[in-house]
C-alpha angles and dihedrals in degrees: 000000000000112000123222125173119230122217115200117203100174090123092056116026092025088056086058091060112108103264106022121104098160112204116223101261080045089069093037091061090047091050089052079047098056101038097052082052089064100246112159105217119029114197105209109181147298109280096190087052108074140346093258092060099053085048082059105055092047096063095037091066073069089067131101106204118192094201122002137073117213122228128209110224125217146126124261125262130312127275106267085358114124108235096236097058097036103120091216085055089047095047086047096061082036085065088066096211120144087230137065132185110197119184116201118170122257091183104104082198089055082039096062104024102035106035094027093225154116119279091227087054086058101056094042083057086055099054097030094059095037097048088048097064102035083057074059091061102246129142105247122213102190110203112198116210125230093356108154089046081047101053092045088052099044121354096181087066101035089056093044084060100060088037085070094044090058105042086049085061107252107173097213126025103207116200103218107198073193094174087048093228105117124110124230092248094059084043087058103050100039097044087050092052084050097055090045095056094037107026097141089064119069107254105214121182129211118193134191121214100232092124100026100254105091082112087055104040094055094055093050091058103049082054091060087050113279111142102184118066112191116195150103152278110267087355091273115174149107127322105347086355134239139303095296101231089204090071093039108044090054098042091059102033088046110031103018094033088225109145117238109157127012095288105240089057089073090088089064096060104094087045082052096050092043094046095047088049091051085049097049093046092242134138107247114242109243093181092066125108127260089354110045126096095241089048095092098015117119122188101167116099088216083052099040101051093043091059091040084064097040118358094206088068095077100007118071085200150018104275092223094056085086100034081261129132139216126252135220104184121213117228147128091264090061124105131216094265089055095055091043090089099050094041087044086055094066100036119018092198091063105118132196093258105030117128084235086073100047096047085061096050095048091060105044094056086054087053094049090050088050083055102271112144102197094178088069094045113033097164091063088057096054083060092053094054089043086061101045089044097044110246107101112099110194103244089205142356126235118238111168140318128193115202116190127173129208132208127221098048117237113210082337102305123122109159133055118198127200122191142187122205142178124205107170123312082338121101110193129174129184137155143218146196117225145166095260131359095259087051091047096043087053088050088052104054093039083058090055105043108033084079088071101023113039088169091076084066085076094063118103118183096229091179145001126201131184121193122175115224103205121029103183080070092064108189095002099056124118114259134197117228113199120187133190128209155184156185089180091260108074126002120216142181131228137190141209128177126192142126089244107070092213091051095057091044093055091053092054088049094051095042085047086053099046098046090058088050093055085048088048093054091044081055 
């Protein structure tokens, strides 16, 4: 099998993207995260950029990393600045990795108008800086900047750039489409020019997503003959982010049977995509390939019974390849058949026709009616079928629970929330503050309940969504409450409809706590 590295710049690039500040133990958890996936580089910031970075790089020398090697991330030197005396060359060999990514431009325009400079300056910062610190004894990745806009513009000077690059010694020329707007035709020609003229130097590409087609692009390129991919997880990054590895590690080590990452850590990849989403703060994307929830999610009954039947005739490939898994989604529109496998999870002895099945269908088409959207909340499903099929026990009854907001707030917090339980022949009542009612009622039964199940302790609300049902009733309408969880070994989704927003939060927060505990007991 053809080999390829993989450069993961989710700690750089992905920082720059709207909404991500990653803390330092943030980028430490990511690193063990990468590593154990089997990437090859990892960037991992810019330590001449800001305080927190060269912090960084002070506590990752600590780190034993089984595969990857970290790279320190900078420009080359200043306009008219010797190399040896330019403070971000300096902060680059401070960061003490083996590894160092310098971008210089090979745009003349960006050249002129942007660096103010010669273009013969330009090419003596490239080679001076690259040359330095290869005299240093690093292994040196050259991105070249605006490469692809460069090369379009000028290809004389685009070339020459990478000509100095290579004669300096740089170990990796790396083609930046750094606006995102190339096509992969372009990708493909150009890359392909490069590779013929520099052949004995490895000929990586890194894309940007402004048109859609980073992913794409990326893989064009590495059939032309690049061997190094640089790009993210999840494709975070600025703007409309970077080329998204998760789509690209899979397309070339599945369809093209290029090798991206040790072969049997594919199956960690969703776990990967999920896990860097939770540390940046971010909503998965569901939506995405390969990784996403909806990926390998059917909801036809058309759809669902053929892949029932043979999962290649709707799937383009095995779910778990990639750690993923296959949906069945529960809805009104589903027939008996498409609820079979769900029903046959809980309890193996269901049949089609059993009046088991139909009693559930019949149910969940009078809860969707009521406004219940079980495609969106599964979990809460699996506990309707454990009540109709009797094997569901209540871990705790509801009493009673007061819920009272303040204004002003007082250090943030607005709501207080009493509550009244019963576990068993216990009673137990507590109370919390908390920012929001939904936020103090959660706090309270967690408080009451975390005596008898420590397990609860575990479940983080990773997100909350309201969503009214009918807006010609204005503030009396019925409203759905979804919420998302997670221990950091399975997410899940739960749902609560009422015409009292509290009330259906507190549905979706029972049904979120129950659900852990029958995992817990299956445990």
């Amino acid at each position: 099998m053809k080999k390829i590295a993989i450069y993961d710049s989710t700690l750089r690039d992905g920082a720059q993207a709207q909404g991500i500040s990653y803390s330092v133990d943030d980028k430490i958890r990511i690193i063990e995260r990468l590593d154990a996936l089997g990437v090859d580089h990892i960037e991992a910031g810019n330590p001449g950029s800001n305080p927190k970075d060269l912090e960084f790089f002070t506590r990752v020398r600590e780190m034993k990393l089984s595969h990857a090697r970290l790279i320190a991330f900078g420009a080359t030197r200043k306009v008219g600045v010797a190399v040896e005396t330019d403070g971000n060359v300096r902060s680059l060999l401070a960061a003490g990795t083996d590894a160092i990514a310098i971008f210089g431009k090979s745009w003349d325009y960006q050249v002129t108008q942007i660096l103010r400079t010669e273009l013969d300056e330009n090419l003596r910062m490239i080679g001076d800086t690259i040359r330095y610190l290869k005299q240093q004894g690093k292994e040196v990745v050259y991105d070249a900047e605006h490469f692809f806009d460069g090369y379009k513009a000028n290809p004389d000077y685009a070339l020459a750039t990478l000509a100095e690059a290579a004669d300096a010694g740089a170990d990796c020329l790396c083609l930046c489409d750094t606006n995102g707007g190339t096509f992969p035709n372009d990708i493909f020609d150009i890359t392909q020019k490069a590779v013929a003229q520099f052949g004995k130097t490895t000929i990586g590409i890194h894309c940007h997503n402004d048109c859609e087609m980073a992913v794409a692009n990326s893989v064009m390129a590495v059939q032309a003959g690049a061997t190094q991919v640089q790009g993210t997880i999840n494709g975070i990054g600025e703007r409309c982010g970077n080329a998204n590895l998760c789509s690209i590690i899979p397309n070339l080590q599945l369809k093209l049977g290029i090798e991206c990452i040790p072969p049997q850590n594919l199956a960690d990849l969703t776990n990967v995509a999920r896990a860097v989403s939770d540390i940046a703060n971010m909503p998965h994307n569901e939506k995405a390939a390969y990784v996403g929830g909806d990926a390998f999610a059917h909801k036809g009954g058309m759809h669902i019974d053929a892949v029932v039947k043979q999962p290649a005739s709707y799937e383009h490939i095995d779910p778990e390849a990639v750690g993923n898994s296959r949906r069945m989604l529960m809805s009104e529109v589903a027939g008996r058949s498409t609820l079979l496998a769900r029903i046959k999870a809980v309890d193996p002895s269901i049949g089609k026709d059993s009046p088991e099945t139909k009693k559930i269908v019949d149910r969940l088409k009078q809860l969707e009616h009521e406004g219940y959207q079980f495609e969106a909340a599964e979990s809460s499903f699996e506990l309707v079928v454990r009540k109709i099929l009797g094997k569901y026990r209540p871990f705790f009854e509801l009493i009673e629970f007061k819920v009272m907001v303040n204004e002003p707030a007082v250090n943030g917090m607005n709501s207080s929330a009493m509550i009244k339980i019963r576990v068993g022949d216990e009673v137990e009542i507590t109370a919390a503050e908390g920012d929001g009612p939904v936020n103090a009622l959660d706090k309270a039964v967690r408080k009451a309940l975390e005596r008898f199940y420590p397990a609860i302790a575990e479940i983080r609300l990773t997100d909350y969504k309201v969503r009214v049902l009918d807006s010609k009733q204005a503030s009396a309408a019925k409203v759905r409450v979804l919420i998302e969880s997670t221990d950091h070994r399975e997410h899940w989704t739960t749902i609560g409809v009422s015409t009292d927003v509290i009330d259906a939060s507190w549905h979706a927060l029972v049904d979120s706590i129950e659900y852990k505990l029958v995992r817990e007991q299956e445990r």
